[in-house]
VEXVOLO-286582 format. One record per residue: residue number from 1; residue in one letter; x, y negated, z negated of N, C-alpha, C, O in turn. Coordinates in nm, 4 decimals. Each point is the difference from the previous one (the first is absolute). Layout:
<lumnus>
+-----+------+----------+----------+----------+----------+----------+----------+----------+----------+----------+----------+----------+----------+
: seq : type :      n.x :      n.y :      n.z :     ca.x :     ca.y :     ca.z :      c.x :      c.y :      c.z :      o.x :      o.y :      o.z :
+-----+------+----------+----------+----------+----------+----------+----------+----------+----------+----------+----------+----------+----------+
: NUM :    a :        X :        Y :        Z :        X :        Y :        Z :        X :        Y :        Z :        X :        Y :        Z :
...
+-----+------+----------+----------+----------+----------+----------+----------+----------+----------+----------+----------+----------+----------+
</lumnus>
This chain:
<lumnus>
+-----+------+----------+----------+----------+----------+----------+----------+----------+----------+----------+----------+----------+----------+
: seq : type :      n.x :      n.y :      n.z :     ca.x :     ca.y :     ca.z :      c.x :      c.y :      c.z :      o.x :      o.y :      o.z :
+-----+------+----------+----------+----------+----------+----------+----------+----------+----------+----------+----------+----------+----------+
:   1 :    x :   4.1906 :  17.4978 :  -4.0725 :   0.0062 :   0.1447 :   0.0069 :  -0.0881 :   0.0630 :  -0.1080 :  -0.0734 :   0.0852 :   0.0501 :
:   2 :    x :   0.0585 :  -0.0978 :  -0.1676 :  -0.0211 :   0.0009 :  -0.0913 :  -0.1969 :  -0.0099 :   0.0444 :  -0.0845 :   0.0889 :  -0.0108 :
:   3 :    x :   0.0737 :  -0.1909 :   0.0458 :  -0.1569 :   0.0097 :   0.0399 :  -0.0656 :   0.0659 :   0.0850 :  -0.1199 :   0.0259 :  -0.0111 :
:   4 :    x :   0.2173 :   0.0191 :   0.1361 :  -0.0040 :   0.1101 :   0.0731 :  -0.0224 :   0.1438 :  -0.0391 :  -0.0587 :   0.0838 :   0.0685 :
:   5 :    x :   0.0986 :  -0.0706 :  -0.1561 :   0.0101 :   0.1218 :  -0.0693 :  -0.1187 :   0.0161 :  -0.0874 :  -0.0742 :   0.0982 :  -0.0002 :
:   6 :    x :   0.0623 :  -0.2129 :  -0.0801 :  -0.1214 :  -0.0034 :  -0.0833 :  -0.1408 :   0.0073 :   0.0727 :  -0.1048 :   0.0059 :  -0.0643 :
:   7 :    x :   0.1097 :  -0.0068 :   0.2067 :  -0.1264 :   0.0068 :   0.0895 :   0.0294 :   0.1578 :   0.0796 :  -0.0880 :   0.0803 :   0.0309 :
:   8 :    x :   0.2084 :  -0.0670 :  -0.0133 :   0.0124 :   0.1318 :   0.0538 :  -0.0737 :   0.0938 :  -0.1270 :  -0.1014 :   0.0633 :   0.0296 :
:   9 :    x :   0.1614 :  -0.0555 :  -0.1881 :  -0.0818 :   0.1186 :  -0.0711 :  -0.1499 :  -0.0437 :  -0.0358 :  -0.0764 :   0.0788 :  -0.0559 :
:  10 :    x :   0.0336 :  -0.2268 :   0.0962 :  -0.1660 :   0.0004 :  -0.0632 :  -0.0689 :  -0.0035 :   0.1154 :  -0.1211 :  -0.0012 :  -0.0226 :
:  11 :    x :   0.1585 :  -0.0019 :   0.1803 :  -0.0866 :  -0.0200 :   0.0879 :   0.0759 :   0.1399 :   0.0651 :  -0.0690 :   0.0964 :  -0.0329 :
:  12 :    x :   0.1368 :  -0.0714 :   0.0794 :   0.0349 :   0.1003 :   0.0961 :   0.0479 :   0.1769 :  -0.0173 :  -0.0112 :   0.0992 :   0.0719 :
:  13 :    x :   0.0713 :  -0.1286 :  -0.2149 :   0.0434 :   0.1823 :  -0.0287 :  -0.1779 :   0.0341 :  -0.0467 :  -0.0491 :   0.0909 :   0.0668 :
:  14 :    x :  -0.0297 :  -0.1445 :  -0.1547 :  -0.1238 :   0.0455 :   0.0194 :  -0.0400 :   0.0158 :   0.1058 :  -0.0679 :   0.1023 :  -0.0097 :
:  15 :    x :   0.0619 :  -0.1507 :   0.1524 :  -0.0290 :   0.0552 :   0.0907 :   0.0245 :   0.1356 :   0.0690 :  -0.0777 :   0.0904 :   0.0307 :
:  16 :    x :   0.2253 :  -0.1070 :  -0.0145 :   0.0705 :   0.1174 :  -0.0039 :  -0.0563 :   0.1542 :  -0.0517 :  -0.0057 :   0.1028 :   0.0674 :
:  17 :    x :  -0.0291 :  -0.1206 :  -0.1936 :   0.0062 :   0.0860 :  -0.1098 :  -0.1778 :   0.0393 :   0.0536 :  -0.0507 :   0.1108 :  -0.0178 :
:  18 :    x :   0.0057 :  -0.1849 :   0.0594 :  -0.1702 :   0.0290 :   0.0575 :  -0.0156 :   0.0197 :   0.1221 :  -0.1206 :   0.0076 :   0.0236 :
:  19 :    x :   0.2169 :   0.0115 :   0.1181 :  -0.0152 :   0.0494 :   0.0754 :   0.0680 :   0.1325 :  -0.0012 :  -0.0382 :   0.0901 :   0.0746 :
:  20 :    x :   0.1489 :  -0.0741 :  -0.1663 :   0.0918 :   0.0819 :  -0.0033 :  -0.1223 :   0.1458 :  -0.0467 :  -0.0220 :   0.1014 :   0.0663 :
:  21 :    x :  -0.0363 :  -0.1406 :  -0.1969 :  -0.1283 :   0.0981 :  -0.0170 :  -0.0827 :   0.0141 :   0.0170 :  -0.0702 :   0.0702 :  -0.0728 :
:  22 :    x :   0.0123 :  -0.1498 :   0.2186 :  -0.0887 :  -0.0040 :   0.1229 :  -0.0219 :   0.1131 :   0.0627 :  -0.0847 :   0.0873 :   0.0190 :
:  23 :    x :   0.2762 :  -0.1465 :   0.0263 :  -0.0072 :   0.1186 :   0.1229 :   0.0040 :   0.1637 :  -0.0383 :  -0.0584 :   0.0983 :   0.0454 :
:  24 :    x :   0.1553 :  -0.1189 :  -0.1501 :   0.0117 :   0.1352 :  -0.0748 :  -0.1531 :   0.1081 :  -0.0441 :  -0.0142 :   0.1216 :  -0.0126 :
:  25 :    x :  -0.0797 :  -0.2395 :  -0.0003 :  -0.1504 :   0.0729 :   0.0010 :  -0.1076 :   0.0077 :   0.1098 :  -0.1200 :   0.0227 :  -0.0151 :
:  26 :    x :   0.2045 :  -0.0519 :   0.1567 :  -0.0693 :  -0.0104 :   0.0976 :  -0.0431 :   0.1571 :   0.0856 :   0.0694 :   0.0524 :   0.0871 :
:  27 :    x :  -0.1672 :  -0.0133 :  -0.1265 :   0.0096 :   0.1121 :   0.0770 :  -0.0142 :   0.0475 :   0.1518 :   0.0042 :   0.1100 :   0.0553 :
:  28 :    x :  -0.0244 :  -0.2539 :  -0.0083 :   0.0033 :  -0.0065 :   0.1313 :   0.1509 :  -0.1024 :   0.0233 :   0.0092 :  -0.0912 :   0.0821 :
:  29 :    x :   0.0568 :   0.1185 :  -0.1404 :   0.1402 :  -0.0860 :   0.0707 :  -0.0507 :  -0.1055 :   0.0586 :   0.0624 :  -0.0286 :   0.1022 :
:  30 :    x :  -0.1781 :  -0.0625 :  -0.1328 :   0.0215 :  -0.1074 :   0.0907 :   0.0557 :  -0.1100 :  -0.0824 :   0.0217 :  -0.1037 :   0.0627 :
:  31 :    x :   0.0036 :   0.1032 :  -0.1771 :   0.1004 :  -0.0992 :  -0.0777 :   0.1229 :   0.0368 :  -0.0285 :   0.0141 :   0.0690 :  -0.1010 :
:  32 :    x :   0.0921 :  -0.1005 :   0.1720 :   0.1155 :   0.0390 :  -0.0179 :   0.1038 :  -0.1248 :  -0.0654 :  -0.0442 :  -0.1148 :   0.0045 :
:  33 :    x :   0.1367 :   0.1304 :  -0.0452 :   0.0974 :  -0.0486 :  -0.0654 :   0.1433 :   0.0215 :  -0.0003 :   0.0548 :   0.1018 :  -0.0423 :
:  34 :    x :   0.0016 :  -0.2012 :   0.0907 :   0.1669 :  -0.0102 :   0.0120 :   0.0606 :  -0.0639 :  -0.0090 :  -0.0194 :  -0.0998 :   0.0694 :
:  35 :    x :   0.1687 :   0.1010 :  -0.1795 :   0.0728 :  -0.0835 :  -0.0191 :   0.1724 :  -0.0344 :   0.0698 :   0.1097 :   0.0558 :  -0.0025 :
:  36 :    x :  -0.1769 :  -0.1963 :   0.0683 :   0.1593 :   0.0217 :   0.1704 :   0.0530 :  -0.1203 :  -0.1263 :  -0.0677 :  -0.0881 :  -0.0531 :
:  37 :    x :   0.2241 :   0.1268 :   0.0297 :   0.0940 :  -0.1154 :  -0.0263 :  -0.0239 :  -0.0755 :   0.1195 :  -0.0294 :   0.0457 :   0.1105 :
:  38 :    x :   0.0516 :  -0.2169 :  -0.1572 :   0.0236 :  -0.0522 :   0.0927 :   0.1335 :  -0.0761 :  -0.0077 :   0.0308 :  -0.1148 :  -0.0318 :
:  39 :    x :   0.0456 :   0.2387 :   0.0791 :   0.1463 :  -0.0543 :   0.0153 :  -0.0097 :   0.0622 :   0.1403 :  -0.0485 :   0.1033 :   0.0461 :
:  40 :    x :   0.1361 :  -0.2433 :   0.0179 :   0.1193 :   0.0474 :   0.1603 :  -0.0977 :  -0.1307 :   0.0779 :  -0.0927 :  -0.0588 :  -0.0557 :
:  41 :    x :   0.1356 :   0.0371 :   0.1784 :  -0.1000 :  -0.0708 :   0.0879 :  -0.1415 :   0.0256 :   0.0361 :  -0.0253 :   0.1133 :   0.0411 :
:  42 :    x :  -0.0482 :  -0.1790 :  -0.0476 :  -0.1874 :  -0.0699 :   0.0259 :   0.0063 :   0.1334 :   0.0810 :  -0.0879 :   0.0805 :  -0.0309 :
:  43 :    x :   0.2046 :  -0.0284 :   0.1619 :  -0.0651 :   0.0876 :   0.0949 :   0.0445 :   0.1488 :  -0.1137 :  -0.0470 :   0.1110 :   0.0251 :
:  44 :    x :   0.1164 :  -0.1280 :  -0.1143 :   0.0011 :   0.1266 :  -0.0468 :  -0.0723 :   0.0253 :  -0.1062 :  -0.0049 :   0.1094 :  -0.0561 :
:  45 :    x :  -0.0525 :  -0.2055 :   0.0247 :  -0.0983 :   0.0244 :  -0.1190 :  -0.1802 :   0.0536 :   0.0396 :  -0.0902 :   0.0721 :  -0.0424 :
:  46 :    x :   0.1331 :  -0.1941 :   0.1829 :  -0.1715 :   0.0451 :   0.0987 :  -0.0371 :   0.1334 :  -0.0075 :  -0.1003 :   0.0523 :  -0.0484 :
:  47 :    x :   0.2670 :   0.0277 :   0.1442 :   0.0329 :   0.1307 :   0.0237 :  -0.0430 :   0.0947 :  -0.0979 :  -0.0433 :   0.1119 :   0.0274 :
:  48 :    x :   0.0626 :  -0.1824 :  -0.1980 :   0.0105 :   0.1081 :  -0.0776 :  -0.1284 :  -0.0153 :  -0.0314 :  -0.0481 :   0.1042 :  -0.0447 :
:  49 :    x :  -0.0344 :  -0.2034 :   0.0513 :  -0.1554 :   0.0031 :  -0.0252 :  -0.0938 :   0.1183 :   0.0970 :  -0.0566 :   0.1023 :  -0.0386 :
:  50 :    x :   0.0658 :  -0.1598 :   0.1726 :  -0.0320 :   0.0663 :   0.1334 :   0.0080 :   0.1534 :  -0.0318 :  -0.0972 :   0.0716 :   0.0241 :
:  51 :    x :   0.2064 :  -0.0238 :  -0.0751 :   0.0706 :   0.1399 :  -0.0300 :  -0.0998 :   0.0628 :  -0.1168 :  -0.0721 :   0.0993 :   0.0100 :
:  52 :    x :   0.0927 :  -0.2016 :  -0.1420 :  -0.1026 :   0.0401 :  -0.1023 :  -0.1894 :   0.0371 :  -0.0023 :  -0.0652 :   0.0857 :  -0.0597 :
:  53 :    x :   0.0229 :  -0.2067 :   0.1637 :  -0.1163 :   0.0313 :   0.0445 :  -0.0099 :   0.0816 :   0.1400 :  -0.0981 :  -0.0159 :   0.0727 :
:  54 :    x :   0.2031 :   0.1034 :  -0.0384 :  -0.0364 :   0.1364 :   0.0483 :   0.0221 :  -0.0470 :   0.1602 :   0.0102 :   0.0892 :   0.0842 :
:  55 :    x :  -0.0021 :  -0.2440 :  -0.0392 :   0.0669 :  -0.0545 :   0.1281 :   0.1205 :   0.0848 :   0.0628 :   0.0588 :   0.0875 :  -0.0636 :
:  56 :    x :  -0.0209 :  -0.1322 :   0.2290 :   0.0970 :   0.0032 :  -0.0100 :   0.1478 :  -0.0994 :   0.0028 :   0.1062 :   0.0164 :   0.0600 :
:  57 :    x :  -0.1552 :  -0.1272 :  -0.1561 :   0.0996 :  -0.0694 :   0.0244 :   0.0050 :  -0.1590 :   0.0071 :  -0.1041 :  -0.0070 :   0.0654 :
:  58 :    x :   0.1287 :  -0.0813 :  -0.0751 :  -0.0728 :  -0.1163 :   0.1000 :   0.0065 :   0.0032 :   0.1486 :  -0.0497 :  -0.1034 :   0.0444 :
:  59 :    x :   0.0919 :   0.1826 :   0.0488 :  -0.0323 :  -0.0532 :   0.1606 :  -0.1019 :   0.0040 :   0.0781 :  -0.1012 :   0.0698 :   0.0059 :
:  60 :    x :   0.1434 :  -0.1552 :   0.0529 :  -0.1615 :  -0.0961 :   0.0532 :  -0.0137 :  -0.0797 :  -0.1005 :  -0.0612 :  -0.0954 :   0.0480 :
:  61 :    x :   0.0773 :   0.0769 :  -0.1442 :  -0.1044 :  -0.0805 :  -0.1416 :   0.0966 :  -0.1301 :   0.0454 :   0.1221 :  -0.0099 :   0.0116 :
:  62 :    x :  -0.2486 :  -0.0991 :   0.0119 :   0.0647 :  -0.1618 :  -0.0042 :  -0.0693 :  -0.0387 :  -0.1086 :  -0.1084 :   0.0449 :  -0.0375 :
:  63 :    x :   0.2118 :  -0.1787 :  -0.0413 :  -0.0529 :  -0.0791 :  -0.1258 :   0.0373 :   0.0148 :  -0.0485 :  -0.0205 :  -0.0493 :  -0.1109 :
+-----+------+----------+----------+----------+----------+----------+----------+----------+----------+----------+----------+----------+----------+
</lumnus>
């Protein structure tokens, strides 16, 4: 766990933190940014992605 974490703050919250003030300086909105918990089931997390990038949803969506 412990190493997980240690790769989550040196490889991934920097990421975060550089799309996050991407999008925020995009003046054409074409870099956007959103943060879906991923708590509940694969189809409710899809859902909440689908939802965040402006979808409606997963249906129809196979995979």
């Amino acid at each position: 766990m412990r190493k997980r974490l240690d790769v989550y703050h040196s490889q991934t919250k920097p990421l975060v933190a550089f799309y996050c003030s991407l999008a925020e300086s995009s003046e054409d909105c074409a870099t956007r940014y959103a943060r879906v918990a991923g708590v509940g089931s694969v189809e409710e997390i899809r859902d909440k992605v689908f939802e965040a990038l402006g979808g409606s949803g997963g249906e129809g969506v196979s995979g």
